[in-house]
C-alpha positions as CSV (number, residue, x, y, z in Angstrom):
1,X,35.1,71.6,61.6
2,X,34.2,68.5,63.3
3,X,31.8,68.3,66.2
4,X,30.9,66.6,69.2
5,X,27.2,65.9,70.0
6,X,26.5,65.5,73.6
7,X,24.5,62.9,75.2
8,X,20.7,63.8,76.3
9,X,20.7,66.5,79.3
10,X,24.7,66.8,79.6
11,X,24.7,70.4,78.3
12,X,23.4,71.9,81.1
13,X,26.7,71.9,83.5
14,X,28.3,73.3,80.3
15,X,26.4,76.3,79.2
16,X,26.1,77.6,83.4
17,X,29.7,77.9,82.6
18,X,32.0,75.2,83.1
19,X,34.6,74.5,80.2
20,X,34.9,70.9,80.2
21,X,33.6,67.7,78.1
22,X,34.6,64.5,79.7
23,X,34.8,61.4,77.7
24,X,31.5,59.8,78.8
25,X,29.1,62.7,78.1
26,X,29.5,62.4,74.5
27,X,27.3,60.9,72.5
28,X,29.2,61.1,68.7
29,X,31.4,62.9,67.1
30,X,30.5,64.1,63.3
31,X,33.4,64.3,60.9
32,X,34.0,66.3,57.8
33,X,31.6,63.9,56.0
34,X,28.8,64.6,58.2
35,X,28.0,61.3,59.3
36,X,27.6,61.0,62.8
37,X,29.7,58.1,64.6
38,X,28.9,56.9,67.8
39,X,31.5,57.0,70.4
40,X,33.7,55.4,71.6
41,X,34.5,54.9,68.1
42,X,34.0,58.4,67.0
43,X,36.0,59.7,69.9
44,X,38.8,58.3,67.1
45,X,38.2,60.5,64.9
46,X,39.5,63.4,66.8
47,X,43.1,64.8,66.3
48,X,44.6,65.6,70.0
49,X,44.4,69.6,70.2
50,X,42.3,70.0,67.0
51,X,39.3,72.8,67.5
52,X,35.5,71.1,67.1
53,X,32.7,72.7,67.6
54,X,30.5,71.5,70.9
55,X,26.3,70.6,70.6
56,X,23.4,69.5,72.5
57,X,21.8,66.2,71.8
58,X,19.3,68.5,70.3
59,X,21.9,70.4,68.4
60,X,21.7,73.4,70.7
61,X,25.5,74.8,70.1
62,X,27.4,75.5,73.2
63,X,30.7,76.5,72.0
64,X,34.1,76.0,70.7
65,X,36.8,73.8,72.4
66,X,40.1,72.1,71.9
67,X,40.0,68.5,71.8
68,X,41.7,65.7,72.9
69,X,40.8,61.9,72.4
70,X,43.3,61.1,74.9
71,X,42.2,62.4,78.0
72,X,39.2,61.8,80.5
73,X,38.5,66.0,79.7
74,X,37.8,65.0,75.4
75,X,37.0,68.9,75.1
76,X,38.1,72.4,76.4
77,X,36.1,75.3,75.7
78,X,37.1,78.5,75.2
79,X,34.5,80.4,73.0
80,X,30.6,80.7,73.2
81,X,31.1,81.8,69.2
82,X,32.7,80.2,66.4
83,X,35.6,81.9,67.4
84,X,39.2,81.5,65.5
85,X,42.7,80.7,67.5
86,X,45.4,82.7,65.8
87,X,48.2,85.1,67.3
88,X,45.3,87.9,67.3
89,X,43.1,85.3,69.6
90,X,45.9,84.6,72.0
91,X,46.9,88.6,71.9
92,X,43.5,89.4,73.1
93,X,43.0,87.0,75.6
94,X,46.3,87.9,77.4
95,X,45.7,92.1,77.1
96,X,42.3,91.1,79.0
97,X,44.2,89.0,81.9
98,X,46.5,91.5,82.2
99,X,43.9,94.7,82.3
100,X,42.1,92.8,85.2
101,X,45.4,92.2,87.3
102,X,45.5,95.9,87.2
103,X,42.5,96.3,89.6
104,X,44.0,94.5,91.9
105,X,48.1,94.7,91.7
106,X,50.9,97.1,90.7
107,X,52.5,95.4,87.7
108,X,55.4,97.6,87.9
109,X,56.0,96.6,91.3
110,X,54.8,93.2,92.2
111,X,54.6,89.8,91.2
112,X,51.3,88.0,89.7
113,X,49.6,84.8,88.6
114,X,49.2,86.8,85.1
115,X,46.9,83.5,83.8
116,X,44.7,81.0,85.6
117,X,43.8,78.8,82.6
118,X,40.1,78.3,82.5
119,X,39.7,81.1,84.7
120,X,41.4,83.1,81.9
121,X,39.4,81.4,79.2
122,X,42.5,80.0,78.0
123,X,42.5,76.3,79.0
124,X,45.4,74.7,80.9
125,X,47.6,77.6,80.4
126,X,49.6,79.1,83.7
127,X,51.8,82.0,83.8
128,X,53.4,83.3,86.7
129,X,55.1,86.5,86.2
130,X,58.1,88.0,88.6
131,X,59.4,91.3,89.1
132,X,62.7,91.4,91.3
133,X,66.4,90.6,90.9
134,X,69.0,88.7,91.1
135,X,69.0,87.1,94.9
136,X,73.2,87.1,94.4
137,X,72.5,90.4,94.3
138,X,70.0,91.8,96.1
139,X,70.1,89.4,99.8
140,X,73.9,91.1,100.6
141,X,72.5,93.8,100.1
142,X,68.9,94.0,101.7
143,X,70.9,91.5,104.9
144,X,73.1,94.3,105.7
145,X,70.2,97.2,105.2
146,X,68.8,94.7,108.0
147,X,71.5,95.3,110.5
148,X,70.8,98.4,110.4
149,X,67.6,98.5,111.0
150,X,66.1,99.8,107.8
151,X,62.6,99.5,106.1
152,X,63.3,97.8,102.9
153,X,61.1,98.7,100.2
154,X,60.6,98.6,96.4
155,X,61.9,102.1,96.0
156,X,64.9,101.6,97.9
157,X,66.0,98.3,95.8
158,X,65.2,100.4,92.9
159,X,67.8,103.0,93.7
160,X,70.6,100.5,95.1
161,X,70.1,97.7,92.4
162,X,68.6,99.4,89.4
163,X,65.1,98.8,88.1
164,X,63.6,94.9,88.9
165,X,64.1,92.5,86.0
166,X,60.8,90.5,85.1
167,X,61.1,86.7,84.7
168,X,57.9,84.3,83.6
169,X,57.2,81.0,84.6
170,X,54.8,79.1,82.3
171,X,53.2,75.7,82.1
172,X,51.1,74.4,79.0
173,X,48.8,71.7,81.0
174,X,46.6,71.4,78.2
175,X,47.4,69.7,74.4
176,X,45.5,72.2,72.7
177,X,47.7,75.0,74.1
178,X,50.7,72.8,73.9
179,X,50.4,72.3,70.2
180,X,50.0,76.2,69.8
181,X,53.1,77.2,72.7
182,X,55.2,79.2,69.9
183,X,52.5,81.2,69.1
184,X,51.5,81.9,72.6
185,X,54.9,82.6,73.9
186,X,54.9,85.1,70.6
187,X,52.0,86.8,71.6
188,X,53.0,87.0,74.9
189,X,56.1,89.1,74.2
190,X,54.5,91.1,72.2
191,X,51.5,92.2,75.1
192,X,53.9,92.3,77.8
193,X,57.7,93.1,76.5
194,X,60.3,91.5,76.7
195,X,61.1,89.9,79.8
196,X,64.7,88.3,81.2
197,X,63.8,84.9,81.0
198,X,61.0,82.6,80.3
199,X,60.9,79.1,82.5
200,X,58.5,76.0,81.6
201,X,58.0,74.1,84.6
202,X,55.6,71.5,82.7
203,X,56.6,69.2,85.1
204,X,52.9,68.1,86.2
205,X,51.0,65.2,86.3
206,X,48.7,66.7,84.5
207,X,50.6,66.6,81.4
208,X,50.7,63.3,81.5
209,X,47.1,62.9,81.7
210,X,46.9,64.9,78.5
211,X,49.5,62.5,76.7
212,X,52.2,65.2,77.0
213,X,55.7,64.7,78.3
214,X,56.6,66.8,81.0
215,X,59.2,69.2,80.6
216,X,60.9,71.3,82.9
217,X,63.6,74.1,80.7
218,X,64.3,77.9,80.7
219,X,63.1,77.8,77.1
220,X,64.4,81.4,76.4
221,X,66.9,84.3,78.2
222,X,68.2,83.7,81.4
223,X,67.5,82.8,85.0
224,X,69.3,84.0,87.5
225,X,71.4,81.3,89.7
226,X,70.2,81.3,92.9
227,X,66.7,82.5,92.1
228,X,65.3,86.0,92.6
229,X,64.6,88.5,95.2
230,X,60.5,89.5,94.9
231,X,58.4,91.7,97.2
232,X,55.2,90.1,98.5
233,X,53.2,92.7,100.7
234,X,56.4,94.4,101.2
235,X,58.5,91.6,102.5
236,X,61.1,90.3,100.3
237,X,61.5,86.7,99.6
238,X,63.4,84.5,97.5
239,X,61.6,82.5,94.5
240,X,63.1,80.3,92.1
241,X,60.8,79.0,89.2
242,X,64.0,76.6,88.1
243,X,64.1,74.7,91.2
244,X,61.4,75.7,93.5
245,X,57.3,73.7,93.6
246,X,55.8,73.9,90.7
247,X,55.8,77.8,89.4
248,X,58.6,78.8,91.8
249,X,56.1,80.5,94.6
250,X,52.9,80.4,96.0
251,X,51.3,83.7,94.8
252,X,47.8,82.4,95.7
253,X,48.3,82.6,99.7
254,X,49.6,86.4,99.5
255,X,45.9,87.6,101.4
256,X,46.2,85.1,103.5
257,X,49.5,85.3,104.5
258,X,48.6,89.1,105.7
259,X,45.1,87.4,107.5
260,X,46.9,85.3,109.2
261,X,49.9,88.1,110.9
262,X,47.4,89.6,112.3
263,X,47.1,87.4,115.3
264,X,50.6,86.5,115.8
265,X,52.0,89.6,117.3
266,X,53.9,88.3,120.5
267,X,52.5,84.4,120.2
268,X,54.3,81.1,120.0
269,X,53.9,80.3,116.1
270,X,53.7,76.7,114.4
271,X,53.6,77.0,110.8
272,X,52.9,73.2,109.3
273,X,54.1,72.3,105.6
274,X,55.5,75.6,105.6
275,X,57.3,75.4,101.8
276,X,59.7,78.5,101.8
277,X,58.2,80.4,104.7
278,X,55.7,83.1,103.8
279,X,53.1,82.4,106.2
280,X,56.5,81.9,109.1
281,X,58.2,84.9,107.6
282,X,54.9,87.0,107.8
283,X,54.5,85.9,111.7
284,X,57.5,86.7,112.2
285,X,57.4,89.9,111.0
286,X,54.1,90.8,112.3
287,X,56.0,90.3,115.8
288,X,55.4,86.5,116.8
289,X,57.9,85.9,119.5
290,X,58.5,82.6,118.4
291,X,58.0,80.9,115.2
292,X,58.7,76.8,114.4
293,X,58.3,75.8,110.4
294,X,58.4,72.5,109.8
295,X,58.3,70.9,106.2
296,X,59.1,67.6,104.7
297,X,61.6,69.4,102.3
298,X,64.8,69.8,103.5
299,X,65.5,72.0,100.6
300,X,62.3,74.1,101.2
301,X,64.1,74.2,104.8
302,X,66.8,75.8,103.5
303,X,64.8,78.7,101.9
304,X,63.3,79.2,104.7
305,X,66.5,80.1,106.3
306,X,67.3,82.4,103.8
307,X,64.0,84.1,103.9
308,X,64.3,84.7,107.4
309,X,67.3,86.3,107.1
310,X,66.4,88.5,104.4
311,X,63.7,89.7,106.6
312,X,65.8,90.2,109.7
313,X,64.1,87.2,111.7
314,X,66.2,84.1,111.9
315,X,66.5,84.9,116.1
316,X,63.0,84.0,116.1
317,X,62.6,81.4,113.1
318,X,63.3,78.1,113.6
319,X,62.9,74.9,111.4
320,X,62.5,71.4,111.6
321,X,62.0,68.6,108.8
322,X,59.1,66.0,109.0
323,X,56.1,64.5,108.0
324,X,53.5,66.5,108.9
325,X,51.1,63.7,110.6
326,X,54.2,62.3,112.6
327,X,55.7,65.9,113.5
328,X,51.9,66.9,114.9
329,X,52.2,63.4,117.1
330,X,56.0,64.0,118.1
331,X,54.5,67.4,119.5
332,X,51.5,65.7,121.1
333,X,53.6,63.2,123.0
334,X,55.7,66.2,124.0
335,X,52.9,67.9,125.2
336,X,53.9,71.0,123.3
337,X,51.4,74.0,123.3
338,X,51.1,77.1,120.6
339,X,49.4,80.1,120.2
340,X,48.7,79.8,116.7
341,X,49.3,77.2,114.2
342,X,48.9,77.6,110.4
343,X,48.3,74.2,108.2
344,X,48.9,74.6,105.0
345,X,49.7,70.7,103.5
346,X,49.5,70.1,99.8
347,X,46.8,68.7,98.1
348,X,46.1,65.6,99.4
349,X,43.7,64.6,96.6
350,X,43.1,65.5,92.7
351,X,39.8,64.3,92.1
352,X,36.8,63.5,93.8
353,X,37.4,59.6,93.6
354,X,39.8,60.0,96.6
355,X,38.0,62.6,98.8
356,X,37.3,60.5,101.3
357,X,40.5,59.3,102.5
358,X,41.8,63.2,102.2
359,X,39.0,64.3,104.2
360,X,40.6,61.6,107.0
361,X,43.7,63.5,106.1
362,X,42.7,66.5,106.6
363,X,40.7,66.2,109.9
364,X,43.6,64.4,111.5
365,X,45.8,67.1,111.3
366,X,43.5,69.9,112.7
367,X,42.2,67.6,115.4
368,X,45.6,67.0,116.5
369,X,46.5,70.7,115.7
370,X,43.7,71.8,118.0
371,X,44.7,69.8,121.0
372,X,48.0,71.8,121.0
373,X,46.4,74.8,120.8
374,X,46.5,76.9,124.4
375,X,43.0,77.9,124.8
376,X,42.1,81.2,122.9
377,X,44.6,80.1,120.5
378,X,44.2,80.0,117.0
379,X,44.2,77.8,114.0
380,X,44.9,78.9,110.7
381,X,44.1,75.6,108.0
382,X,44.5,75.3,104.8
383,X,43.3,73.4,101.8
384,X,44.1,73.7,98.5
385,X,42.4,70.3,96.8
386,X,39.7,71.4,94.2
387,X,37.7,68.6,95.0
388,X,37.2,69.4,99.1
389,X,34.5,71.8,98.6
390,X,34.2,74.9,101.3
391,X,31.4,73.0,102.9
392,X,33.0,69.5,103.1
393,X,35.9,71.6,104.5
394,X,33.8,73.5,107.1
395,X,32.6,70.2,107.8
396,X,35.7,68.5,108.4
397,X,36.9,71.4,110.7
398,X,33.7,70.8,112.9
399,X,33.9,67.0,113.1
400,X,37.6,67.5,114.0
401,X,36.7,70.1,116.6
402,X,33.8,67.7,117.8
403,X,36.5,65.0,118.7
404,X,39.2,67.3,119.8
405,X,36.2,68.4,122.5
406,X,36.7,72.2,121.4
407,X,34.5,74.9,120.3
408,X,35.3,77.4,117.9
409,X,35.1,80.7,116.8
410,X,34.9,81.1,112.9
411,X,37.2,84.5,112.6
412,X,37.8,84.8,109.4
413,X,37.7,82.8,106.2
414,X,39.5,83.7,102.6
415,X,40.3,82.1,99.4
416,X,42.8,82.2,96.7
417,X,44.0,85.8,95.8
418,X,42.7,87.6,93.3
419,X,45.0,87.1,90.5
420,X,44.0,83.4,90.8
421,X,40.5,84.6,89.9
422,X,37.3,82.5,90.3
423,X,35.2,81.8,87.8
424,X,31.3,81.1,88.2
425,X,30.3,77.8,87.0
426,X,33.3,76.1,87.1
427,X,34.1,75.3,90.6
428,X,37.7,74.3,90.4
429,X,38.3,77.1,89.9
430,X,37.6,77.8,93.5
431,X,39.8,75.6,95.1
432,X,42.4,77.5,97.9
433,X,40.0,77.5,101.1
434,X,41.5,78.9,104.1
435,X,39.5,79.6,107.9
436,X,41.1,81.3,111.2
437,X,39.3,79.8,114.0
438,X,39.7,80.6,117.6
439,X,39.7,78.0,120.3
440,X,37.3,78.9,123.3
């Protein structure tokens, strides 16, 4: 087993908890000879996803981790131990994530980020998993329940359409996982069951940081054209893993989603970057008298439509495609004014190199969201970049209420839900943010 020796006081960030070894923190790497060499150079000894052993400049060991010469992140830990990685390994680690989803979520019922990578302690694997059915079939049907004014719910479905299919969307963002995706995907079936299809969207950027080409394939059964009809918090919505973001829905926003209905019964809604609608559709349904999503996608757009009329709303959804800095000025020339507006814009930077400028971003589009808020209104914001902290995010929101000449009051504030769990020491983990602020 080969090892990498750390440079002088780097092992400290690692052994509070956090899983990665970037490229300039090690010191040498010792091969199967035992002769220590000196990096860069021994960084080429290293085979991209190979297992090495991790150590202090003072040989402390920290533990085991997949390497890979190629990217900035040269190791992944996954083990304190000299543990093995066979199907056993990857059985395990799955039956844990699953057993602590049950705290939280009714696997027979709803839909769950089943693995958060490091979180997980299995690095730079995702796996979304979806129980519903086919939206061909179940939006005639739920669309004319509507019209009737019936309560949809999971039993009802159940009864009508037979029991919910279950459909996986995975991603392999790491090379060490990559290498070893067969045995994963055959330890997955064998923990959760078979399943009706299983969808890689490894269509990231990430992969190509890792040297990986991005793939993007239902790489076994079937996926339903059209996509799928899911229950979040009761509401049904459509998700498609094939042709949808990234995994096919944002599971990590269900919590606040429900935070955020709470103060849109009978307001004037503005849902910003609103993707396929669940914070709109949740206003909506809380009793909004008005909602307006607006999103750069016209195809996002389009999903919105359908979600509204899955959920009996479209008199009171509206959409309208744009930029979100030059819609938020287009409303500000029109002197438009909301009740409530919810920003939700996608990351607008990966790494900390760049915070700056998405801290300008950021604190353009809340100051301009605050001056078209009426005054008691409320501002829902959003940010889902790793690297903009909850303090440099609190921050922002008072420098942009500072310049907007508002005062706030801090309602609320939530993170990721908890199937995207959090784990202590490695602070990326923590990276959905979200604060309900009142205007005075």
């Amino acid at each position: 087993m080969k090892r990498i020796i750390l440079q002088p006081g780097q092992e400290h960030r690692l052994l509070a908890g956090h899983p990665w070894v970037f490229d300039n923190e090690v010191k040498s790497v010792v091969g199967p000879d035992g002769i220590p060499k000196v990096c860069p150079e021994g960084l080429a000894i290293l085979e991209p996803g190979e297992l090495v052993d991790v150590e202090s400049s003072r040989k402390t060991y920290i533990g085991r981790a997949f390497a890979n010469p190629h990217s900035k992140i040269v190791a992944r830990l996954f083990s304190p131990s000299k543990e093995g990685v066979d199907k056993g390994f990857f059985k395990a680690r799955l039956r844990n994530a699953v057993e602590r989803r049950r705290r939280n979520y009714n696997l027979e019922t709803e839909s769950e980020r089943l693995v958060f990578a490091e979180a997980d302690l299995l690095p730079g694997l995702i796996i979304d998993r979806f129980v519903g059915w086919p939206a061909i079939q179940a939006e005639p049907y739920i669309v004319e329940k509507n019209k009737s004014g019936q309560t949809i719910h999971f039993d009802m479905l159940r009864d009508a359409l037979g029991a919910p299919g279950i459909w996986l969307s995975v991603q392999f963002l790491s090379y060490g996982l990559d290498l070893r995706k067969e045995l994963i995907l055959s330890a997955l079936e064998e923990v959760i069951g078979p399943v009706q299809g299983i969808i890689e969207r490894d269509d990231s950027q990430v992969r190509s940081l890792e040297g990986l080409p991005r793939v993007s394939d239902v790489v076994s059964g079937t996926f339903p054209e059209g996509g799928i009809c899911i229950l979040e918090n009761g509401l049904p919505f459509i998700a498609d893993p094939v042709e949808g973001q990234k995994t096919g829905h944002f599971l990590d926003q269900r919590d606040n989603r429900l935070r955020a209905a709470r103060y849109t019964t009978g307001k004037q809604v503005l849902d910003m970057c609103c993707h396929t609608g669940g914070f709109a559709i949740h206003a909506a349904r809380a009793g909004a008298s008005s909602v307006l999503a607006a999103d750069i996608s016209p195809q996002a757009l389009d999903m919105v439509r359908r979600n509204a009329l899955l959920n009996g709303v479209s008199d009171r959804v509206s959409v309208e495609a744009g930029d979100v800095f030059e819609l938020l000025r287009s409303y500000e020339r029109k002197h438009s004014q909301f009740d409530v507006i919810i920003l939700d814009p996608p990351a607008f930077t990966k790494s900390h190199k760049a915070i700056e400028g998405a801290i300008r971003g950021y604190k353009e589009i809340n100051l301009r969201a605050l001056s078209l808020l009426r005054r008691g209104g409320v501002l829902v914001t959003c940010s889902c970049s790793q690297a903009m902290t909850e303090g440099r995010f609190k921050a922002m929101i008072q420098d942009a209420a500072m310049d907007a000449e508002k005062r706030l009051h801090l309602l609320e504030f939530g993170y990721q839900a908890p199937d995207h769990p959090i784990l202590v020491g490695y602070e990326e983990s923590l990276y959905l943010k979200c604060g309900v602020y009142q205007v005075l």
